[in-house]
Backbone bond lengths (Angstrom), bond angles and torsions (degrees), N, CA, C in turn:
res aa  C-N    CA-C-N  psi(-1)  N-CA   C-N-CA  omega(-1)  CA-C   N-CA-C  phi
1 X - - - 1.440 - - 1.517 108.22 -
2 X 1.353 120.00 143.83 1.161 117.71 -171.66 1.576 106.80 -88.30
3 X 1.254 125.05 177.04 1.333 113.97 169.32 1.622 111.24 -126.57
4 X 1.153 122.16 166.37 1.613 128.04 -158.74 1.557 105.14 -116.65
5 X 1.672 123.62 143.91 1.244 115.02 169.72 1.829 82.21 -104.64
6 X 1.574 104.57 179.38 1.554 116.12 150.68 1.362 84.76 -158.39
7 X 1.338 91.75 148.78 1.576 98.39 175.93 1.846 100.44 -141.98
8 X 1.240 117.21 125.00 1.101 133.25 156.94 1.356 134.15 -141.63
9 X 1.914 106.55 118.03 1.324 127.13 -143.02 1.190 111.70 44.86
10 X 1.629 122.45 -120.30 1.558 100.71 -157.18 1.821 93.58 -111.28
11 X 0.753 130.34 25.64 1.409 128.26 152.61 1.600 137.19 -92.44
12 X 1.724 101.15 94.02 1.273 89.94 -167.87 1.651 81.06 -102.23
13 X 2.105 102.71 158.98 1.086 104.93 176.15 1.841 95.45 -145.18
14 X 1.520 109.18 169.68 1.551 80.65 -175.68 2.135 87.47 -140.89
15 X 1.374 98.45 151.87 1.536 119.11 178.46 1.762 125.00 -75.92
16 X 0.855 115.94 114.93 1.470 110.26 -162.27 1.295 117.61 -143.75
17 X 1.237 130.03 -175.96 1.767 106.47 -153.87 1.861 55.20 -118.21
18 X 1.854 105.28 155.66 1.149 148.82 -166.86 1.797 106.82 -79.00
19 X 1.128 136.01 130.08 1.422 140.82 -159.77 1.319 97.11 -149.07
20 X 1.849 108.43 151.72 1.142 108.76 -161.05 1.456 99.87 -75.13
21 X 1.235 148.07 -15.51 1.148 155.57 160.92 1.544 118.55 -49.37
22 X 1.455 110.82 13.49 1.584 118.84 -176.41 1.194 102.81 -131.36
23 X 1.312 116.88 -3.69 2.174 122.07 -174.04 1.673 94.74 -61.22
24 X 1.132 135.63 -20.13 1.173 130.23 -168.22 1.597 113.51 -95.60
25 X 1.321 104.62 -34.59 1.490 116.62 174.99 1.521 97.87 -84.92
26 X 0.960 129.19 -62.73 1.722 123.09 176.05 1.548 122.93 -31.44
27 X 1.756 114.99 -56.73 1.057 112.20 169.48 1.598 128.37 -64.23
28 X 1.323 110.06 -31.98 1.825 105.77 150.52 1.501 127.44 -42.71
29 X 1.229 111.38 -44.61 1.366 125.13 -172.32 1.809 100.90 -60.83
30 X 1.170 88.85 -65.24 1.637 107.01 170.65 1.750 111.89 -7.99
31 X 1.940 80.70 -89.19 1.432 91.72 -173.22 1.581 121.27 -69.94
32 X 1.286 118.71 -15.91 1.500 102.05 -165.30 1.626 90.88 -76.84
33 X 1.389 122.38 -30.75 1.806 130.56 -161.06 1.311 103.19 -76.51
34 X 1.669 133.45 -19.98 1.148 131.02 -161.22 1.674 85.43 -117.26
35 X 1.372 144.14 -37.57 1.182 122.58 174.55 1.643 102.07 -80.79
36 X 0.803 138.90 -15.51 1.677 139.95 174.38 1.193 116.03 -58.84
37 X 1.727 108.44 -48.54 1.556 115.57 177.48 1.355 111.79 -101.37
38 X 1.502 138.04 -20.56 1.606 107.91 -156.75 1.972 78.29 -128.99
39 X 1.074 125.09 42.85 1.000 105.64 161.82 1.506 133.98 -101.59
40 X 0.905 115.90 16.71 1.596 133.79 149.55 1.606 125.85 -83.41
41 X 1.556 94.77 -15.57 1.353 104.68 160.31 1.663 142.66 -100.74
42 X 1.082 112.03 -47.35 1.158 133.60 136.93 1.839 155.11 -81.01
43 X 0.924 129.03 121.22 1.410 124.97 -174.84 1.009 113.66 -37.26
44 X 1.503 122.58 153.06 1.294 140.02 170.52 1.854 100.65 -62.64
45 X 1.025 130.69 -45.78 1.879 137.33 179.35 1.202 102.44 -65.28
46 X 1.575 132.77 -54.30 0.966 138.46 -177.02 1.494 105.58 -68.24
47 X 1.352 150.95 -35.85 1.408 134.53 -141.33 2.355 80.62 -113.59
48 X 1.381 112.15 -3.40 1.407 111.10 -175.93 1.153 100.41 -91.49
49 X 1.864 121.28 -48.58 1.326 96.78 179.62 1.509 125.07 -78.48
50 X 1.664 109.61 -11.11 1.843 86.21 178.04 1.195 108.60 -83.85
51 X 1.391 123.57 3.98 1.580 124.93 171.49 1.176 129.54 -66.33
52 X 2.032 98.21 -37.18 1.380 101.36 -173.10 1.661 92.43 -86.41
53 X 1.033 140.69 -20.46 1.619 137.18 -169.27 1.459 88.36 -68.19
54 X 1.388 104.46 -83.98 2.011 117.60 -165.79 1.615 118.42 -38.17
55 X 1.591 104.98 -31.24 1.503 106.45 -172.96 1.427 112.11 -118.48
56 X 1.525 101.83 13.89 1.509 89.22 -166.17 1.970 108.76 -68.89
57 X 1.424 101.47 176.14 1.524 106.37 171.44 1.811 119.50 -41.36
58 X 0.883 105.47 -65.26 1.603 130.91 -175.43 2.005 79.46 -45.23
59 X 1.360 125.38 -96.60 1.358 142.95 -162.68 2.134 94.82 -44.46
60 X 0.783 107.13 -19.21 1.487 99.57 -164.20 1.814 78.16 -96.63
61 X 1.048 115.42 -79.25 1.496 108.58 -172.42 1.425 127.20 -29.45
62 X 1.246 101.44 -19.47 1.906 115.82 -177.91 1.194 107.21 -73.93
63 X 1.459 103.86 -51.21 1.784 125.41 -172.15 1.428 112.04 -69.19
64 X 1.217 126.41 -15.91 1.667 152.15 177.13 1.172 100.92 -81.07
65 X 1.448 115.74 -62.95 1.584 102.96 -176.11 1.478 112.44 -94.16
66 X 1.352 131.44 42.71 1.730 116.58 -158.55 2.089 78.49 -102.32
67 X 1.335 106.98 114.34 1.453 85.76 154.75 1.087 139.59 -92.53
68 X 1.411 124.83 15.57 0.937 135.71 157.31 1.716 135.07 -60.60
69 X 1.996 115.28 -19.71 1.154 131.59 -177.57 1.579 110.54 -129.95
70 X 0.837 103.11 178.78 2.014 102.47 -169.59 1.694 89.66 -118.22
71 X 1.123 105.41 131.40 1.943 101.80 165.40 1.861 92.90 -133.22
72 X 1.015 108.22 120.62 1.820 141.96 162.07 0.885 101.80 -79.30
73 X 1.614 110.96 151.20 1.713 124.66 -167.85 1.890 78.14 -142.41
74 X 1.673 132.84 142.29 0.692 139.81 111.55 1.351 140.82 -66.29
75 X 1.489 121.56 121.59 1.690 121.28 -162.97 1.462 118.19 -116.57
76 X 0.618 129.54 128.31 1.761 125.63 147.07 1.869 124.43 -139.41
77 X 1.376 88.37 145.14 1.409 95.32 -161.83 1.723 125.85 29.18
78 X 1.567 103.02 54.45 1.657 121.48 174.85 1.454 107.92 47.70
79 X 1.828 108.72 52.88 1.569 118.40 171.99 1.738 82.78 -155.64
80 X 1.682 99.93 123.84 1.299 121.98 169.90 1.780 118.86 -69.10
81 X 1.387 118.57 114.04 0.978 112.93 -152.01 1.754 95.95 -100.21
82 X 1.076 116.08 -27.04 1.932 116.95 -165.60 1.983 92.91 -170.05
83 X 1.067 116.00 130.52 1.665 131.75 145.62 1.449 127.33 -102.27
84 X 0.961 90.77 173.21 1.844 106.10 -160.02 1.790 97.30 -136.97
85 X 1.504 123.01 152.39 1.550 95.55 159.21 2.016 63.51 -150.19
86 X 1.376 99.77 159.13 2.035 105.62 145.68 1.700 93.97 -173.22
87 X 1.335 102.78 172.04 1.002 120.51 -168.41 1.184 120.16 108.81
88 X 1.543 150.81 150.63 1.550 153.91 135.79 1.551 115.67 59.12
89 X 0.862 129.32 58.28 1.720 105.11 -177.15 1.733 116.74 -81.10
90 X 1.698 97.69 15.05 1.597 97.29 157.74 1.878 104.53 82.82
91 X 0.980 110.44 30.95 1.533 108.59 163.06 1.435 109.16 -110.64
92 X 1.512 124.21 18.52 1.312 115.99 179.78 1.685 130.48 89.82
93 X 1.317 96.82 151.45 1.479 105.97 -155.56 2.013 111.02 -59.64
94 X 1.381 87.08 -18.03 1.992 94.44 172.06 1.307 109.00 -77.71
95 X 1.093 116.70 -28.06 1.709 120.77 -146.22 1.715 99.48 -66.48
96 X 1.384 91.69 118.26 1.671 85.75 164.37 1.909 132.25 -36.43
97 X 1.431 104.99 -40.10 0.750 122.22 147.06 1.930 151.32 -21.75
98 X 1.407 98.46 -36.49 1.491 127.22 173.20 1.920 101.42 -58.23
99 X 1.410 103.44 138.84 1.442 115.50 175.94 1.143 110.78 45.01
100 X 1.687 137.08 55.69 1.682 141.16 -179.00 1.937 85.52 -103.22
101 X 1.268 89.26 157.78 1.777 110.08 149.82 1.609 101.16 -91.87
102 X 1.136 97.96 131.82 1.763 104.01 -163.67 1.658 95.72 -101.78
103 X 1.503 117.95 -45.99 1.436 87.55 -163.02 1.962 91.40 -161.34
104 X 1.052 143.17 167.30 1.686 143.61 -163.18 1.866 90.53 -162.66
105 X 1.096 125.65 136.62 0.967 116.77 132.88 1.516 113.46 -160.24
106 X 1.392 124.58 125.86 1.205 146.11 -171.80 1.378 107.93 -80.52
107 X 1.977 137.83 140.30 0.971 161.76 150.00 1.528 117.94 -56.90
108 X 1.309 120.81 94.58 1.632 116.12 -143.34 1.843 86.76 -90.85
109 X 1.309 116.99 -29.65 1.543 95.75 177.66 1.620 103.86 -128.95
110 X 1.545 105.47 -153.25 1.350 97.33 -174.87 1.593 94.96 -159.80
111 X 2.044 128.00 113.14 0.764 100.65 171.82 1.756 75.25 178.59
């Protein structure tokens, strides 16, 4: 897979297929984007534990190696800024499920 720059003004960042060496930057992304946005909806306890289930190590490592789906790492200066994963999550060729965008979440600041 190739990888992508974009650069606008002085932020260049670059697109890259997701390595287990990013579970740490990913799960940041996670939580700051899911307490950023749904926290008027959900509890702070509640939005931690489906965080630690959905993103934990074990679940992120699965989603890393599924070859069945693509997971993207947005980068700059070796800090994951937003991921992407879709495709396959492996329940089979019936599964409603087959060829979804599974999950986006963007790094709304930087600091």
């Amino acid at each position: 897979m190739e990888q992508f720059c974009h650069s606008q003004k002085s932020l260049h960042y670059t697109v890259r297929p997701g390595q287990r060496g990013d579970i740490a930057g990913i799960q940041e992304v996670a939580r700051a984007s899911w307490h950023g946005a749904h926290h008027e909806i959900f509890s702070k306890d509640a939005m931690d534990l489906f965080l630690a289930s959905v993103y934990s190590r074990v679940s992120l490592r699965t989603s890393l190696a599924n070859r069945c789906a693509t997971f993207l790492v947005a980068v700059f200066d070796g800090r994951v800024l937003g991921f992407c994963e879709f495709g396959d999550r492996g329940a089979g060729p019936k599964s409603p499920a087959r060829n979804e965008f599974i999950d986006f979440k963007p790094l709304r600041f930087f600091g």
